[in-house]
N, C-alpha and C positions, 0 to 999 in steps of 0.2 A: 355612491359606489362608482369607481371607475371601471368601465365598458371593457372587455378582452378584444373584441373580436378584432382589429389590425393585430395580436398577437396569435390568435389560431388561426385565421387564414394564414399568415404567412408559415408559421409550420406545417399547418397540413398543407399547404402547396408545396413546399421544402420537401416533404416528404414523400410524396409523389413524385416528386423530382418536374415539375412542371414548371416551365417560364411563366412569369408576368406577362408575358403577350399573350398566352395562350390561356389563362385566367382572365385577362380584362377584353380578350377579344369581343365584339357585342356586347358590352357591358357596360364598359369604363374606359380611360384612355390608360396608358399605361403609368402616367406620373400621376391621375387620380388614384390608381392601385396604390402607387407604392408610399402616396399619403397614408393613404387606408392602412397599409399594414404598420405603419410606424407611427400610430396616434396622433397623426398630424390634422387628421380630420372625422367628422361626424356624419359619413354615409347615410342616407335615405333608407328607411326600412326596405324599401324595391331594390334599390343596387345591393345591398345585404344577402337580400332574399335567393337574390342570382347568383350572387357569390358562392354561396351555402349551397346550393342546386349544384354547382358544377363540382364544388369539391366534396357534394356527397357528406355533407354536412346537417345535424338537425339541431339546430341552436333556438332556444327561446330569444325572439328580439325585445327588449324594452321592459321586460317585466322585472319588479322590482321587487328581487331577492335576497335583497340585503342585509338582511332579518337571518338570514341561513349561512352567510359565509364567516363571520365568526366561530359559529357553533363547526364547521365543517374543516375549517382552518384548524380551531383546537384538536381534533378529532384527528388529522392529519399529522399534526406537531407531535401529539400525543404517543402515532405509531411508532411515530423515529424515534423519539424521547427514548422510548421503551429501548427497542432495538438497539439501540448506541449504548444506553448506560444498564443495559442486563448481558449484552453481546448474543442476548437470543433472538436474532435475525430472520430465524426461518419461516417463509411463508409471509413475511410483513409487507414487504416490495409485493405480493400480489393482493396484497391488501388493501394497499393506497393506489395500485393501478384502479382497482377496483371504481375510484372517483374521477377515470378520464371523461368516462359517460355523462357525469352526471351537469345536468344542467348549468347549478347554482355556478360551478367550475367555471363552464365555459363562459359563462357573462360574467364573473366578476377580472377583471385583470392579475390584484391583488391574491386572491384565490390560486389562479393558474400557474402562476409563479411561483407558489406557495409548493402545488402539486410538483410543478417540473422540476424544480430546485431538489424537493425529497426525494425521486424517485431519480434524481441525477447521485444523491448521495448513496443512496443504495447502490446504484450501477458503480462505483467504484468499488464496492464490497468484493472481496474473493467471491468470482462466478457470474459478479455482474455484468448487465448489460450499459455499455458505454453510449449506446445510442442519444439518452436523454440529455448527457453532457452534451454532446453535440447540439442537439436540437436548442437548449439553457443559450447557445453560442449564437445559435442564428437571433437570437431577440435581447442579446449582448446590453444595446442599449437601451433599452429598456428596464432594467435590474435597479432598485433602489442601493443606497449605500451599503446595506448591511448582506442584500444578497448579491451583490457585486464582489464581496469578500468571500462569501461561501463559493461563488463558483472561482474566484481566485485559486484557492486553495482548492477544488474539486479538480481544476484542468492543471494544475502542480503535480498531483498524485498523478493525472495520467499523465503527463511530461515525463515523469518518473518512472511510469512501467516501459516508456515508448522511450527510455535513454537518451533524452535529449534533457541533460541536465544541467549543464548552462542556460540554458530558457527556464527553468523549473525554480534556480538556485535566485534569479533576479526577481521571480516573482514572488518565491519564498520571503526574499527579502523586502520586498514590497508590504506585504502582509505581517510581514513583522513589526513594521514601523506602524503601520495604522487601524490593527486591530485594536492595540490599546484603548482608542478613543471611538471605537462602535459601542452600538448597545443589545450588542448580540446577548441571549440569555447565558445565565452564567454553565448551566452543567454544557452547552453547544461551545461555547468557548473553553472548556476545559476540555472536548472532543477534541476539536481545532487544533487546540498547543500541542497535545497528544501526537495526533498526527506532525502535525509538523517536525513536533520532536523526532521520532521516526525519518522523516526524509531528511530531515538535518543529520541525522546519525548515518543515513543511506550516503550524504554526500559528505560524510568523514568530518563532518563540521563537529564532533564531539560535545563541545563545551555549551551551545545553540543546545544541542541534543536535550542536554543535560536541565538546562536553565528551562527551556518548554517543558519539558514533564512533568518535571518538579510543579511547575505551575497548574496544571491538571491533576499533579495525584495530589495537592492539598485539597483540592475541590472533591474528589471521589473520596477521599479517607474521612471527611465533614461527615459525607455524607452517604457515607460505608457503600462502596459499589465495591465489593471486592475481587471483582474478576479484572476489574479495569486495575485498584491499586494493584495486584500481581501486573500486572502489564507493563504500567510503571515502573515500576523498582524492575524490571526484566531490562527495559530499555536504558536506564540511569546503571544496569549494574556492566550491560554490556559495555556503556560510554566511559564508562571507567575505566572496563576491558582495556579497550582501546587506548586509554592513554598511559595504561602501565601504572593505574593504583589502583591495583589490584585486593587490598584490605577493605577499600571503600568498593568495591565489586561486590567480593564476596556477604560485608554487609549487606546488601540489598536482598542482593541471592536470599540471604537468610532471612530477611527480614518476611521475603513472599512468600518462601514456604513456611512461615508459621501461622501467616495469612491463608493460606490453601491448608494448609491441616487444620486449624480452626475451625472451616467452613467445609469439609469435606468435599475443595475441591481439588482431587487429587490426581484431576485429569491433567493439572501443570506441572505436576512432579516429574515428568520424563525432559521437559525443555529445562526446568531448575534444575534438578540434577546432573544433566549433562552441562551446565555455565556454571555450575561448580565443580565440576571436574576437571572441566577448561581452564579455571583459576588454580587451583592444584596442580595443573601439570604445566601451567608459566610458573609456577614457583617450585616447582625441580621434586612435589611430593609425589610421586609416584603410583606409589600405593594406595593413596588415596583417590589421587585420579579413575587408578580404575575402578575401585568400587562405588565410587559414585557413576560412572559411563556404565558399568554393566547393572544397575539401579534404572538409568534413565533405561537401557535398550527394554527392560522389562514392562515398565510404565507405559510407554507407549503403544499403540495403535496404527496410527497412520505408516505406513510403507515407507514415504520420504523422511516422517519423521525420526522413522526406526532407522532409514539409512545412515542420517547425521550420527546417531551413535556408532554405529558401526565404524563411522570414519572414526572417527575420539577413539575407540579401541583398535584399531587398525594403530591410528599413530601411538596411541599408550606404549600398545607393543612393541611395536619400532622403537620407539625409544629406551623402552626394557633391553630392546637387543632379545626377544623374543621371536623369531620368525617363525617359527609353528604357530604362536599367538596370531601372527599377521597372516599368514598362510590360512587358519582355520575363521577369519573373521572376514577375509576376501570370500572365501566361499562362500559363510552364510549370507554376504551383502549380494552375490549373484544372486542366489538364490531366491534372494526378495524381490530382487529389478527383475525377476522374471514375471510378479503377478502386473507390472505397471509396464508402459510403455513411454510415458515422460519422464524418465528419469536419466540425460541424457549427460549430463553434469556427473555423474558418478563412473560414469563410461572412462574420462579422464585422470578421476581420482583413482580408478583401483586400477586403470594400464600404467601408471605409475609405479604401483605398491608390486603387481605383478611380475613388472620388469625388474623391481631391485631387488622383491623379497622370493618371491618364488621362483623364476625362472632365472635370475641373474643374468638376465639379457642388458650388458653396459651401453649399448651404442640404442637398444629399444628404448632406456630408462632416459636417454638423452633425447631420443623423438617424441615419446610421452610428455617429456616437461616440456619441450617447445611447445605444444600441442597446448597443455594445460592452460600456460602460460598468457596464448595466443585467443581462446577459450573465454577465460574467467577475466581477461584487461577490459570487457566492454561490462561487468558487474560487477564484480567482489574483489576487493583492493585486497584482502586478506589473505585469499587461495596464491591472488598475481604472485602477491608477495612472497608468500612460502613457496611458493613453485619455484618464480625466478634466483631465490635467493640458494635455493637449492642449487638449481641448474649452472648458476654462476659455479660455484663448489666443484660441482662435477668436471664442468668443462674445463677448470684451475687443473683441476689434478689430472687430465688429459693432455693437458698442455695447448689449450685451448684458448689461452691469455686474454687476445683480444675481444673477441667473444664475450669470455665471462664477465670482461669489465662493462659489456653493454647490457648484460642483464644486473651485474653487482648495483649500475646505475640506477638501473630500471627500480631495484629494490628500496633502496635509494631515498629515491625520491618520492616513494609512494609514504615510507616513513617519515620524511620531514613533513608531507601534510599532518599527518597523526597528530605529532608533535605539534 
């Protein structure tokens, strides 16, 4: 069994925010420390001992537990397993916290990396704590092949939430090329593509999008995770979206609600409903559109999620030429942003709708779009676009020429990436 402790001292000193000098002060010299921390050497139980004393540390030295870190590994593997391919998360992350304590953890290296690596993927979960990515970072090299790819792809997703996706999109690519040839398990690497797929789709890359997924929902339909294949075909049916084939969308679309009606899970009918409504109303059906948006607003629960309907019948209406429709579905969207207070994204969307449909404020409907426009360019290439392409229009027929031509641009160019 390989020995942890150059990898816990140096976190929990990390973490404390404490120097190497002020750790090996009386103890050690400060290049004997930072052997110590980086496996470069086999410390004397007495320098150990001190070590663990200052940083308030109780670690077993030398005893040989190696009998117990398999069984505690699987146990561990076990939790995530569960939580990634059920997507029932709750309570798990403080379940494998539970094994910072434990001994067997702290002396095995193997083991601790095991730990930090899991409870680094949870912290990327909606709610999680980012902290343990971090910490995965300070002992960087230290990482075997395979968990050098998980934290690849762990610090990609937060590159991704932190908008630096030029950094995000080279590493993505990185990981694309040499997963193939790890020996990751297979349902973790169909997690992997999953995600990936995802931030591929996040970075407009569609087709990446598409080809990842696909490669994870063959793995999940094997072996019937059915929350996961709806997730799939959600994401393959949007990438379609996006490239305007629209028939292979709305396949998928359908394909998961018969997956979620099967299985009674009908908690995804308000997101499926609403991406077929979506598809319906690029192809000029109307009618259809909205019974399926006012389908989704019913279905759903969540506040932000009931808002996104709201928008889809907002613009249905508009589009109808309906402005009581839009006038009456701005109101009920305040009215929900009233129970939340992050919902600051719709703030934009409906001083828009406000200013053309209800107040017919012309010169307000052109500071709204700038606003939107300006807003939504640092995420969603989608809103940019419908905004600017708008705004361009507007300012046309104001006689606002030059202007418009630097948003008609702007529109532009957001669709030849699509394309």
């Amino acid at each position: 069994m390989e020995y942890n402790y150059g990898n816990l001292i140096k976190v929990e000193r990390m973490r404390k925010n404490m120097k190497q000098s002020v750790l090996a002060r009386g103890i050690c010299s400060i290049s004997y420390l930072s052997k110590i921390e980086n496996n470069q050497t086999s410390p004397s139980e007495e320098v150990l001992e001190l070590i663990f004393e200052r940083l308030e540390l109780d670690v077993p030295l030398y005893f040989d537990l190696s009998e117990q870190v398999q069984k505690i590994k699987t146990e561990i593997r076990d939790i995530l397993k569960e939580a990634i391919l059920s997507r029932r998360d709750q309570n798990k992350n403080e379940k494998v916290e539970k094994y910072i304590t434990n001994p067997v953890v702290k002396q095995s290296k193997d083991l601790y990396i095991t730990l930090m690596m899991t409870l680094a993927r949870f912290g990327v979960m909606p709610g999680g704590d980012l902290k343990y990515l971090t910490e995965i970072g300070w002992i960087e090299d230290q990482l075997d092949s395979e968990n050098r790819l998980r934290y690849i792809l762990l610090r990609c997703i937060s590159l991704f939430q932190t908008a630096d996706r030029e950094e995000a999109l080279n590493i993505l690519e990185t990981l694309n090329k040499e997963l193939p040839h790890s020996h990751i398990p297979d349902w973790e690497m169909a997690d992997m593509r999953y995600i990936m797929g995802g931030l591929y789709y996040k970075s407009t890359d569609y087709l990446q999008a598409i080809e990842n997924v696909r490669i994870a929902l063959v793995y999940f339909q094997e072996h019937f995770h059915v929350e996961r294949i709806i997730e799939c075909h959600l994401i393959i049916g949007l990438s379609f979206k996006r490239r305007k084939r629209y028939t292979d969308a709305l396949a998928h679309y359908e394909k998961a609600t018969k997956v979620a009606s099967a299985t009674d899970l009908k908690n995804y009918n308000g997101m499926l409903y609403n991406n077929m409504g979506d598809i319906y109303f690029l192809i000029g059906d109307q009618e259809r559109a909205l019974k399926y948006f006012l389908e989704s607003f019913e279905y759903k629960v969540d506040v932000k999620s009931k808002l996104y309907s709201v928008m889809s019948l907002i613009e249905v209406n508009a589009e109808r030429k309906n402005t009581e429709g839009v006038v009456e579905w701005l109101s009920k969207g305040y009215e929900l942003m009233a129970e939340r207070e992050d919902l600051q994204e719709f703030d934009f969307h409906f001083d828009i709708y406000v200013n053309g449909y209800r107040d017919f404020n012309q010169q307000g409907l052109l500071n709204s779009l700038k606003k939107a426009v300006q807003y939504f360019e640092a995420y969603d290439e989608f809103y940019t676009n419908k905004y600017a392409l708008w705004l361009a229009r507007e300012l046309r027929e104001n006689g606002k020429y030059k202007l418009a031509t630097e948003y008609f641009e702007k529109s532009i160019a957001i669709m030849s990436r699509w394309d």
